[in-house]
N, C-alpha and C positions, 0 to 999 in steps of 0.2 A: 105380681109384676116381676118381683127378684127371680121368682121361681120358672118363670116363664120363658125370660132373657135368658139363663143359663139354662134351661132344656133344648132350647131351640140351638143354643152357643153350641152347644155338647152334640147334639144333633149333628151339626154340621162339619164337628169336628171328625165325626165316626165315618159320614162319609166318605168324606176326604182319605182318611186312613182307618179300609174295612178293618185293619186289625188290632186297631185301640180299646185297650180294657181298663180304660182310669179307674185306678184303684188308690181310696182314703182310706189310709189306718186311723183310726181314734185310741188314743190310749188312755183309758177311764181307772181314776183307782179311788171310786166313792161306787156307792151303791144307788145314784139315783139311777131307775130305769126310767123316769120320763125323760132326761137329756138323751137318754140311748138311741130311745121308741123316736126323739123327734128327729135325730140324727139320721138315725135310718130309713124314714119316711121320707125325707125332703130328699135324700141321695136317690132312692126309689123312683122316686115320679123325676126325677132329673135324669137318671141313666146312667147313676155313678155306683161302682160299686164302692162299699165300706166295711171294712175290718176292722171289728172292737177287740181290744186286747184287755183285758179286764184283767188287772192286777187286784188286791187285796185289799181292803182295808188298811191303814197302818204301814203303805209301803214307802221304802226310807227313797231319799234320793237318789243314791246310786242306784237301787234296784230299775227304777223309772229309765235314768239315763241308759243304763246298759239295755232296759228296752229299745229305747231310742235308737243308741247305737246298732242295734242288728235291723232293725227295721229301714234307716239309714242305707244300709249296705244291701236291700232285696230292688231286685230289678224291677219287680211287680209291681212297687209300690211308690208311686210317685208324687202322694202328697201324706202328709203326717202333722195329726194336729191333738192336741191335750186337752182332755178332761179331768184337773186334777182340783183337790182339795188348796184352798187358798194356800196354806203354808208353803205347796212343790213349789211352786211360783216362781225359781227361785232365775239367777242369772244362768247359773250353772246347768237346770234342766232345758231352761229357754235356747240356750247356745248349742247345746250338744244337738236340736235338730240342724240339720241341714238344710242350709242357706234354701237350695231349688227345691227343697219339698216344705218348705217352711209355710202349710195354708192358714197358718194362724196370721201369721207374719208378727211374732215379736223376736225373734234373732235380735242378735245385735247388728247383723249385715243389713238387714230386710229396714230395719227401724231407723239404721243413719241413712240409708237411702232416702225413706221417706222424711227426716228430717230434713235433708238437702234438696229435696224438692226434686230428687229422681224416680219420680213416678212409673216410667217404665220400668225398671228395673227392681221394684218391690210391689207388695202386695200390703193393701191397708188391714190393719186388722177387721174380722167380721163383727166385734161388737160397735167399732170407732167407726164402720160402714151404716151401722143399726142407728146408731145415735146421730151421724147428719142425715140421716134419712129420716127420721124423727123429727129432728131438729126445723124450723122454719126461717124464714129468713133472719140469721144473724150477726149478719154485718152493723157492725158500730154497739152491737150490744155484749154487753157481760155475763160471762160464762162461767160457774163456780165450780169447780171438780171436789168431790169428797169422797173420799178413799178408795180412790182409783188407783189399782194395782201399776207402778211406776211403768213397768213396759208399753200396757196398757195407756195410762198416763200421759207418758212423752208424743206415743203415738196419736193421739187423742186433741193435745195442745198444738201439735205443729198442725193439723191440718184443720183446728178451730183456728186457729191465727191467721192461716193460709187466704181463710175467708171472710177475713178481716174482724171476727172476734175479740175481745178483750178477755183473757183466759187467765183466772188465778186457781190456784189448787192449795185444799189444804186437810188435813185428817181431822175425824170425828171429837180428838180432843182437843183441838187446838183452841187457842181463849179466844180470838176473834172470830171464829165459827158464827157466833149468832149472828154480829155484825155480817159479815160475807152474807149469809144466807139472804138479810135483811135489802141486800141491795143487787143483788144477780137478778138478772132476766132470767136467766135459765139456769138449773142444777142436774149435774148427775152425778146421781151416787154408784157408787162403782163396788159398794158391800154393803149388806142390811143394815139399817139406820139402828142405830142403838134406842132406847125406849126413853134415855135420860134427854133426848133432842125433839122438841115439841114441833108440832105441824105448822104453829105460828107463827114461829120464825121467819117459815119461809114467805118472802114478796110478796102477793097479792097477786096472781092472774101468770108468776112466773112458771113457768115448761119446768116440770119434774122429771126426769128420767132416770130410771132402774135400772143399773147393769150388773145386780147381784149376780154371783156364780151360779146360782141355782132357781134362775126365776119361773120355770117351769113349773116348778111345783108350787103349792099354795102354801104352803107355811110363810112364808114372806110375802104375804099379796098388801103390795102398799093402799090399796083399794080396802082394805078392812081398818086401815088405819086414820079412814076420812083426811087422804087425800087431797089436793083440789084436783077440781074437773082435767087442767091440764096435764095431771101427773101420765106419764106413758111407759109402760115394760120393753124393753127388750127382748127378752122371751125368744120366741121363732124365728123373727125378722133377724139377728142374729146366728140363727143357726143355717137361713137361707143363705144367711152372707156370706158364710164360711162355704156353704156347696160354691157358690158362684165363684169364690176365691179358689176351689180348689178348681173348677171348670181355667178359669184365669190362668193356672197353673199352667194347666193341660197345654194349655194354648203356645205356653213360653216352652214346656218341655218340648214341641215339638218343633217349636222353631228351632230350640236349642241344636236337636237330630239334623238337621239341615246344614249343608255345606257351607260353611265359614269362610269369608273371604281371609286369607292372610294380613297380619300385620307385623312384618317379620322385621326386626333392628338387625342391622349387617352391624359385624364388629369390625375395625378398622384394622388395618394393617399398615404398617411403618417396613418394609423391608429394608435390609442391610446389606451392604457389600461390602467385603465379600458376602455370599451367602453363610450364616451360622449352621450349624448340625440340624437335622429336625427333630431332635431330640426338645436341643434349645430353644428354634424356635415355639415349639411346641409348648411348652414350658413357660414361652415369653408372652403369649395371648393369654387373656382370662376369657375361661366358655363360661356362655350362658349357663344358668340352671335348665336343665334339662326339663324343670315343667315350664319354664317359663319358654321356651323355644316350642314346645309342648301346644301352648296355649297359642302361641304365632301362627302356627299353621294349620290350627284349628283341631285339635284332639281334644275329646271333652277329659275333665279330672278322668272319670273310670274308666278311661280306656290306656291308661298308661299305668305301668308297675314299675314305680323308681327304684334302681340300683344305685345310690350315692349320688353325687351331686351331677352326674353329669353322663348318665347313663338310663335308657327303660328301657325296657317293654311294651311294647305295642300288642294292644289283645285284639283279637282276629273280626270282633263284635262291631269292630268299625267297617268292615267290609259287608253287613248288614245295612246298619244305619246309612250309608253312601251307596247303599246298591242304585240309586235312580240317576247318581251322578256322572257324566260322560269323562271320561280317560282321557289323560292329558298325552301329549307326544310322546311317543318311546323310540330312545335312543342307546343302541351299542355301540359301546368301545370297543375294537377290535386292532389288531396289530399285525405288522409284519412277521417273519419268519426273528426271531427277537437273537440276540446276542444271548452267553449267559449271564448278561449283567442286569438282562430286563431293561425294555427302550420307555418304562413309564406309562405305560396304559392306566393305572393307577391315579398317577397324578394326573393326568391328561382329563381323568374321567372326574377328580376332586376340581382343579383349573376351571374344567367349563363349566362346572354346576356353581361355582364362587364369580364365575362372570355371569351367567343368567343373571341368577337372586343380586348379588350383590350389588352389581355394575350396571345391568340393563332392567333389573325390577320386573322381572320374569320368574314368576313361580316354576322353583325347579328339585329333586329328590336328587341326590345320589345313592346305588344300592351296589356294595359291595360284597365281598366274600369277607369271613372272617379267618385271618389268619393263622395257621398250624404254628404251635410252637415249635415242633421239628427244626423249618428254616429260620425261625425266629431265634435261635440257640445254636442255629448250624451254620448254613451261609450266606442266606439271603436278608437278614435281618429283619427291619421293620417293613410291614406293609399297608400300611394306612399313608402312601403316598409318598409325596417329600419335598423338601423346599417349604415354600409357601403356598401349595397345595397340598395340604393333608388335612387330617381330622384327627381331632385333638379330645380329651388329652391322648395323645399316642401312645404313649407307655400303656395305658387301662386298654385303648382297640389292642393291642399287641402281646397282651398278658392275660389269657383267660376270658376277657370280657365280663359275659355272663353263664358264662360256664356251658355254653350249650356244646362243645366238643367236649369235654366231659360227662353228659347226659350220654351222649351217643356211645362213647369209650362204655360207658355201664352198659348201656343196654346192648351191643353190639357182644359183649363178654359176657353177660346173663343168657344170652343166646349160645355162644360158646358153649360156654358150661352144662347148660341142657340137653345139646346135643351129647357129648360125653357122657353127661351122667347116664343121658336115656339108654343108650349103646350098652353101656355099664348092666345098668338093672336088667336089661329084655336076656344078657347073656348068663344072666345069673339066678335067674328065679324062673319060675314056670308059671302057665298063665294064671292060673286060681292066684297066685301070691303076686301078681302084678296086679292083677284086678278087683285087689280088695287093699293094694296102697294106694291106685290110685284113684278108688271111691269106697272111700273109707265108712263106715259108720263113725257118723257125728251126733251123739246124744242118743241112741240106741237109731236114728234113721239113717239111711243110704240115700246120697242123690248125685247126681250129676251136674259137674259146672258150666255154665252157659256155654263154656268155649268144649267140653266134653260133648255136648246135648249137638253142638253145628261140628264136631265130626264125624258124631252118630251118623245123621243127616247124610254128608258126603259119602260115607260108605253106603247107603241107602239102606242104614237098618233105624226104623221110623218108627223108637219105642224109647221112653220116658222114664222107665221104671228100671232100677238097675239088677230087681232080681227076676227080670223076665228074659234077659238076655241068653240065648243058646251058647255051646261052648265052643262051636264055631265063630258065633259074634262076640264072643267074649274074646277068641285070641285075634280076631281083626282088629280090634277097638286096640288092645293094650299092645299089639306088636309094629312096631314102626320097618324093623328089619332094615336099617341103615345099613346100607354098606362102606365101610370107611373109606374104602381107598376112592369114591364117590365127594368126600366132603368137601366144601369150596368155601364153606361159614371160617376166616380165620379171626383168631383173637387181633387186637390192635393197642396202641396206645401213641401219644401224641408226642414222639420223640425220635428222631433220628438215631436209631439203634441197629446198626447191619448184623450183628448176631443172634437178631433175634428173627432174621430174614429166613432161617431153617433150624428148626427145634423138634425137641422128641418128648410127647405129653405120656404119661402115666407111666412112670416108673418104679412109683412108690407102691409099697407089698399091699396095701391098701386097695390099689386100682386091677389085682389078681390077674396079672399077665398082660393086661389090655396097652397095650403100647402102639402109639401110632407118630408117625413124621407129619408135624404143622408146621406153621410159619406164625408170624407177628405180621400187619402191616401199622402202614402208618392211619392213627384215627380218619384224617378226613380222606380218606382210601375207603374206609365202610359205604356198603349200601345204606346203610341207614343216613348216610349223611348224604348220600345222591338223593334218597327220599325225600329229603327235610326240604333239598331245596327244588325239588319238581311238585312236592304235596299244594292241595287247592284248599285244603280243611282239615277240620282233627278225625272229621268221620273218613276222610279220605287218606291220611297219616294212618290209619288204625288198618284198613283195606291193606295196602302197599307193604305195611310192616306186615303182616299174616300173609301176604303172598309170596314174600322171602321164600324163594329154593335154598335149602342149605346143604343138599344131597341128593341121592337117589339111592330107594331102598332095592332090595335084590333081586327085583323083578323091573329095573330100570324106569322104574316110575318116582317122579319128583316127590321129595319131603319138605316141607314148606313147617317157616313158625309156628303157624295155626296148627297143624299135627302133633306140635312138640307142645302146645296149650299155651305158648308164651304173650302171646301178642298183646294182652290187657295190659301185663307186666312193663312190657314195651311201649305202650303207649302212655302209660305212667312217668316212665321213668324219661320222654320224651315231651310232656304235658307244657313243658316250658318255655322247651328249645323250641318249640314252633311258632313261637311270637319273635319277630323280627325285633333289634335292639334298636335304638334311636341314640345317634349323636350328632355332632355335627363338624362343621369344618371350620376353618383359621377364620373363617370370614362370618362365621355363623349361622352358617346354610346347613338344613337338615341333612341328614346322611342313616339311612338304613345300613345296618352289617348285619347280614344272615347267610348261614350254611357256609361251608367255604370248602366244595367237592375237588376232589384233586382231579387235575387237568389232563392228567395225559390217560388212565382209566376212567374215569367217567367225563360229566359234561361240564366241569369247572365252568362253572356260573352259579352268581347268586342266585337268590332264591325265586321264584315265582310268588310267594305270598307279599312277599315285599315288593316285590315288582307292581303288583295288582293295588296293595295298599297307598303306594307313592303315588299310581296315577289317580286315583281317587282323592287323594289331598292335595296336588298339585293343581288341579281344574282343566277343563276343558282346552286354557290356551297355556296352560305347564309343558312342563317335558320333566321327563324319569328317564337318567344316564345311567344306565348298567353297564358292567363290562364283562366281557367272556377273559378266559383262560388263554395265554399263549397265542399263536399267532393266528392270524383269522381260516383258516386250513383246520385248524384244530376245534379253539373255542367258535367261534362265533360258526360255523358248521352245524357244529352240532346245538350252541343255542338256535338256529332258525331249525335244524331238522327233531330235537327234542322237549328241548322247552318251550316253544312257540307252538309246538304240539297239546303240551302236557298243559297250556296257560292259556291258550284260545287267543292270545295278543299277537298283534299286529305290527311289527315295526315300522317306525317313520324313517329313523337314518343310519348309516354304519360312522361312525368314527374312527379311521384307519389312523392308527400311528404308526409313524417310522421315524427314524433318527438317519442322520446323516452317519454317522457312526456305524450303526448296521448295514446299511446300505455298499459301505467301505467294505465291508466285512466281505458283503454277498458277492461286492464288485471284482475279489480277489484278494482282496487285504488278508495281513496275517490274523492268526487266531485270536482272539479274545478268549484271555482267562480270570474269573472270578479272582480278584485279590491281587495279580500281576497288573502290576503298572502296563496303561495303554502303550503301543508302538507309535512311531512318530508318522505313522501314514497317518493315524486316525487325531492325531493333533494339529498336524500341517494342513492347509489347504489341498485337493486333489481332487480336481473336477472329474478327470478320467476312471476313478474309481467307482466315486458318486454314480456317473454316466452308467456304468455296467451295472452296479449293482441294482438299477431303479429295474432291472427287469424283475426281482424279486416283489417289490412294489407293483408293478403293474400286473403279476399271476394275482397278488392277493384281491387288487381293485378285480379283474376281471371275475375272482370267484363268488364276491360279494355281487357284482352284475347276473350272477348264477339263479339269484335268487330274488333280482328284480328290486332291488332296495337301490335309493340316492346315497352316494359313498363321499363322503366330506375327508381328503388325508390331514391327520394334523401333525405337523414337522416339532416334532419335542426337541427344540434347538438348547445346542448345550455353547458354554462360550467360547471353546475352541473350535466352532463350527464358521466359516466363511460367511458371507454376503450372498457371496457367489454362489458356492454348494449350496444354501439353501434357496437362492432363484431357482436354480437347475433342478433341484429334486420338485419342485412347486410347481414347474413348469413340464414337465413331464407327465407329473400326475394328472394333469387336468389336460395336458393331451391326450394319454389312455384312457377318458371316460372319467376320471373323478368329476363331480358337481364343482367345486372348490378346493384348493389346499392352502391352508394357511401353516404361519411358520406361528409356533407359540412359545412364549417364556412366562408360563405360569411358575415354571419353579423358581424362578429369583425375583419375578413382581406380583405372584398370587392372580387374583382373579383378571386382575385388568392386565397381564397379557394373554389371557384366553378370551378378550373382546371381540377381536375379530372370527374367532374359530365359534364364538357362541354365536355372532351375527348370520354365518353361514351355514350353519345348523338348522337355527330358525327357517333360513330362506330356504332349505332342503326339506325340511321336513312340509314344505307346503307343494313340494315339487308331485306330480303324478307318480301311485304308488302300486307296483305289480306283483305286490311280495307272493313270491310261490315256494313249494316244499322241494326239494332236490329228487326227489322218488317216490313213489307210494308205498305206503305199506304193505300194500298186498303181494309184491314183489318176492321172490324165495328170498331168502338172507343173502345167498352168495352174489343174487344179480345186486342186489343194493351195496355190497360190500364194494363192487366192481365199478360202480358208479360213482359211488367217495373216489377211491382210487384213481378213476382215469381222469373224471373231470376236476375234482378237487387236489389232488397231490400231483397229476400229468403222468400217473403212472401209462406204462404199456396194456399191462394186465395184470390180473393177481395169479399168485400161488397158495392152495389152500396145502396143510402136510396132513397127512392119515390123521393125526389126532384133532385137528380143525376138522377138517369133513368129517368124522365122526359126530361131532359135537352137534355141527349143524344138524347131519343127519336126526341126531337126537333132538336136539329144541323143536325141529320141526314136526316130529312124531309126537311131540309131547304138547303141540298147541302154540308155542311161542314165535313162531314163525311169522308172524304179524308186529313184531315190535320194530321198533326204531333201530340204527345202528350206531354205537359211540364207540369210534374206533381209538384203541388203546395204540399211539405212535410217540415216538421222538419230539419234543418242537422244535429240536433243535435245525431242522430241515422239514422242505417239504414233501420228500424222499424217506425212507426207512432208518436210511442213515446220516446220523447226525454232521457226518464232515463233508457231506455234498451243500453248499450250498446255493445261492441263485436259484436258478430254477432247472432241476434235475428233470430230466424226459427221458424217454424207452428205457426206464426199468422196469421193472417186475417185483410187484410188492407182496411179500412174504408172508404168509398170516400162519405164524407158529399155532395158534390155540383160541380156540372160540369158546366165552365163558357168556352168562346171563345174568342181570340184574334182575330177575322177574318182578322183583319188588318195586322199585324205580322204573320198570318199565323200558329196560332194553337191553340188547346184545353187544355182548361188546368183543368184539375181535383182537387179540394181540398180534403186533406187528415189529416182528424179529424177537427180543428178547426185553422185556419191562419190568423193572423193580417196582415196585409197591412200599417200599420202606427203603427210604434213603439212609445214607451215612452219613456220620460227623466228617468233618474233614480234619487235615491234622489240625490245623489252627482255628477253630470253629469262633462264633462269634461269642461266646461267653467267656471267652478272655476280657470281653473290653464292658461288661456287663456288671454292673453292681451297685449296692444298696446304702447309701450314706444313713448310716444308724443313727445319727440327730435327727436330720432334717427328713428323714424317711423315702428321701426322692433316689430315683434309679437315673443311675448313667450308664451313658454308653449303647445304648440302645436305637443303634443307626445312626 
């Protein structure tokens, strides 16, 4: 009957999920092979598979546990249960399994569960299932335990009690033994009766039962010891119970795999006035533990890799497990033509995801960029928001993280260097002496490495063996024939260093003449960090990184990583950085930080893998806030025309911000400069300014209309800002086509003044959605360049110069002509140049030089003249930066 219920259980489960392979480890360290034979019979006709780990005779504890341990940690393996000699027994072997694969169930989780009477939540052990299945009705009678293993034991007692039992326990030497045995109804022996304890002891007509460890076999058959008729084995019935516990498992583990409703605690906020630094505030919230906010929004233990208390990991395996789950809303932040003080797209995008969750009980993500140290040391300082909208602790988002712009700085330079070195070896050796360093005899054989054997392939020489090669295929294979003044691969590092913006590599007698003019940029300037944040997977991370152009050799054909053999290296050294990091905000609302691609050359937005992961744990009626780069002209442009490409998602709303401030700015007001005290236009009230400048405001609203998306403006009101100016700019907006504009003050009250901008959100994102691409791709390059242009920036037309129409010329001849375009501009205007602002019409926009990402998947045009590696300024922010050597804590850090 046990065997039957759990075949059919198992059955149904396989159904359900064709790709279930429940898999039972048993780890045995005695030598009965009838426990083995039975084990593996009853799993057989059930449909389970089972792996015996047969350890040794004589094996100590540790050696068991450390089995335990790796078995623990195998995906395949989801239930694990012990065959050991009485002595293992111990607490220590019992604990080290793991709670959810625990089908014995004596843990000490599994066992206070079933003491407390939380049945759901544990599993009874299979001998304690064998023995009330045995058992007959025994309610009001007396139950004797005799040297019942205590796990065993405990578990044993509560659920004879449960059933209204009278349960005493006590061992084979104890002095009242004979008495006990004389007055029980029923007895189970839980280890072989010793020879000095007579059959007569026991009751009269009382239920005997055997739960020796080895009752399989005959050496112990209480049946030779003239029993009485009642006496009954555990035996099999046991070993059924164990399949059906671990079928039971099956059942829990897959509920487990199922999307999790959230139970998220909001941490409270006290805000102050004036506002404190966000350093302080920051400082002044205690965050969750990151597994426990972990556990709120439903990530199982193995899907997070903790970095300290308040920092993970998210592994990509959750995008698996939730593939059947429907996508919650997807929401961009995008902004006006911005000042350079930044109008808060940041906070704006931290505010409403702490008003969802916190305020309205709306499952909601925020996914950001992570921060370069560059401006984090130079001018911009902290970027994890501000006020009472950031994400904390800030100093850790603002310092390193988890090191994934570092991962990139490696690989991005390991790349570097290869190119180099290769250039190096091809001009100085001939092919025989290239072709036998670069497939060496190892151990007297020769072979070829995977990534050797797929460039064989591309050249279409379709041979295996490295001494069949002609000398013709020998100098294709080892000659790359780079030609330098081709190379576009620059070194980088993550620091505002303008001297390192034009350098001269190989000077030393060492590099034999090879001297060539490079640059430094800045790290999140690398493709590889455009990649990190367009990549769908690691097999797709691995593709993108080996499709890197880093040159053309001198027959102006492209050289890619994959040619140079790097790519594995690369994706090693990248293995990490492609798991988004989890923290959260003041209010303790989840918060992804991943990739953090610079905005003015590539598509500055976060990542796509986070994006995808957030709306799968936020649910169906969620929302996942991202925000583009710079003003919506720039980023959010290019998030609808590259990564809503590269991610197959859909947006529900734009979140336009503008400030009354920049508006001033656009309307005619004097300049705004980084670290100068503001002008008293933009302190004073002046509706007239406001007025003019909203036409910057309404190019951004109507370019977002470009694209067929509902556009919510949110007014990042600061306190020198009017009643008045913000009606005006409100009312404006929602006369050129915005859905809504609300004014918000998340940064001095946190979530609950982004109530209202969260409420209209919602209501937008339920609005009718037409979201469409701004061009096709099949377009030449230059007609799409011209369409950014006229329709998104109000150019006239473009000018391409000799060395742009080259270039095109080239990517087009070379296949690339089909990619997307990220135009490389100013944000400082929606013009070329920075000091036009409002809304500049009939110019003519200039495209100095047209470069490639092949790897990240597009073309990117510059427009007039683009640094790549900023400067320190003279007074950089690391003046006000530093480290209290007591208490370990950093000041000054925004």
């Amino acid at each position: 009957k046990v065997t039957d219920n759990a075949k059919n259980s198992l059955a149904f489960l396989k159904r359900e999920n064709p790709r279930l392979q429940p898999t039972l480890a048993i780890i045995q360290a005695h030598n009965d092979q009838l426990i083995q034979e039975a084990n593996k019979n009853f799993a057989k006709e059930i449909g389970l598979r089972v792996i015996h780990i047969c350890l040794p005779e004589g094996s100590t504890k540790d050696e068991i546990v450390s089995e335990i341990l790796r078995l623990n940690e195998d995906p395949n393996v989801q239930g694990l249960a012990l065959d050991l000699p009485e002595s293992l027994y111990s607490s220590k072997v019992l604990n080290a399994v793991k709670p959810e694969k625990d089908v014995d169930g004596l843990s000490s989780v599994n066992l206070g569960h079933l003491v407390h009477g939380d049945v759901c939540d544990c599993l009874v052990p299979p001998t304690v299932c064998a023995v009330m299945e045995l058992l007959e009705d025994i309610g009001g009678k007396k139950v004797l335990l005799v040297g019942v293993r205590r796990a065993e034991g405990a578990a044993l007692q509560s659920v004879l009690q449960r059933q209204g039992a009278a349960v005493l326990s006590c061992h084979w030497k104890a002095p009242q033994l004979q008495s006990e045995l004389r007055h029980a109804d029923a007895v189970v022996f839980g280890s072989t009766k010793p020879d000095d304890v007579p059959v007569s002891w026991i009751k009269p007509g009382a239920t005997v039962i055997s739960c020796a460890h080895d009752p399989l076999s005959e050496k112990h058959s209480y049946r030779q010891q003239n029993y009485p008729a009642a006496e009954k084995i555990v035996g099999s019935l046991a070993v059924a119970m164990r399949m059906q516990n671990m079928v039971k498992n099956m059942e829990r583990w897959i509920q487990s795999q199922q999307y999790r409703k959230w139970d998220l605690r909001s941490l409270k906020l006290q805000p102050l006035s004036p506002v404190p630094s966000d350093i302080e505030i920051s400082r002044a919230q205690s965050p969750k533990a990151v597994d426990v906010l972990a556990k709120e929004i439903g990530l199982l233990t193995d899907e997070i890799e903790i970095y300290g208390q308040t920092k993970a990991k998210v592994r990509l395996s959750l995008l698996e497990r939730l593939k059947d789950q429907p996508d919650g809303k997807y929401v961009l932040v995008a902004g006006i033509t911005p000042t350079p003080l930044g109008e808060g797209k940041s906070t704006v995008t931290v505010g409403l995801v702490q008003a969802l969750t916190a305020h309205l009980n709306i499952n909601s993500f925020a996914c950001l960029r992570q921060p370069s140290q560059g401006p984090t040391f130079g001018v911009k300082g902290g970027a994890a928001g501000g006020g009472y909208a950031q994400v904390i602790p800030m100093e850790e988002f603002n310092l390193h993280l988890t090191g994934d712009i570092h991962a990139i700085t490696a690989a991005n330079n390991l790349l570097a260097a290869a190119i180099d070195a290769r250039i190096l070896h091809e001009n100085t050796q001939s092919d025989k002496s290239l072709y036998n360093r670069l497939v060496p005899v190892v151990n007297g054989v020769r072979g070829f490495s995977a990534i050797q054997l797929a460039r064989l392939r591309r050249l279409g020489i379709n041979k295996t063996n490295p001494e069949t090669l002609t000398e013709e295929e020998i100098s294709k294979f080892v000659r790359l024939d780079i030609d330098p003044s081709t190379i576009t691969w620059q070194r980088v590092v993550d620091t505002n260093d303008r001297f390192l913006r034009k350098i001269t590599v190989g000077q030393a007698s060492t590099e034999k003449g090879f001297v060539r003019q490079a640059q430094f940029d800045i790290a999140v300037a690398s493709e590889i960090m455009a990649i990190l944040a367009l990549t769908t997977s690691l097999q797709d991370m691995k593709e993108r990184l080996g499709r890197m152009v880093v040159a053309n050799d001198k027959k102006g054909q492209p050289v890619t990583a994959e040619d140079l053999g790097v790519t594995g290296a690369l994706a090693v050294l990248m293995k990490d950085a492609i798991k988004p990091t989890l923290m959260q905000t003041l209010e303790g609302t989840p918060v992804f930080v991943h990739a953090g691609p610079f905005a003015n050359i590539a598509h500055g937005n976060s990542s796509v893998l986070a994006d995808k992961i957030a709306l799968k744990l936020v649910g169906e009626k969620g929302f996942v806030v991202t925000e583009a780069g710079f003003g919506a002209d720039i980023g959010m442009e290019k998030f609808f025309n590259i990564k809503c490409r590269a991610s197959g998602l859909v947006p529900s709303v734009v979140v336009l911000v503008a400030t009354v401030r920049a508006l001033k700015m656009h309307g005619g007001g004097p300049n705004v400069t980084a670290g100068a005290p503001l002008k008293k236009e933009y302190t004073e009230e002046n509706l007239q300014l406001v007025a003019d400048g909203c036409c910057n405001l309404q190019k951004q609203i109507q370019i977002t209309q470009l694209f067929g998306v509902p556009v919510v403006v949110a007014l990042n009101v600061f306190k020198t800002d009017s009643p008045a100016e913000v009606d005006l700019v409100c009312k404006i907006a929602k006369e050129s086509g915005a859905f809504d504009a609300v004014p918000c003050n998340h940064w001095s009250a946190g979530g609950k003044g982004a109530v209202k901008l969260a409420q209209a959100v919602e209501k937008a994102a339920n609005q009718k959605n037409s979201f469409k691409y701004l061009y096709s791709l099949e377009l030449p390059i230059v007609e799409k360049i011209r369409i950014i242009a006229q329709k998104v920036y109000g150019a006239q037309d473009i000018e391409l110069s000799p060395a742009a129409q080259s270039q095109v010329d080239r990517y087009t001849r070379q296949g690339f002509g089909n990619l997307p375009i990220c135009m490389a501009k100013t944000h400082l205007s929606l013009s070329h140049q920075p000091e036009r602002k409002g809304v500049p019409t009939g110019f003519i926009l200039p495209i100095s030089d047209v470069r490639a990402s092949i790897g990240a998947g597009f073309i990117y045009p510059l427009v007039g003249t683009m640094s790549t590696m900023p400067g320190l300024p003279t007074r950089p922010c690391f003046y006000d930066i530093d480290l209290d050597p007591i208490t370990e804590q950093v000041k000054g850090l925004f």
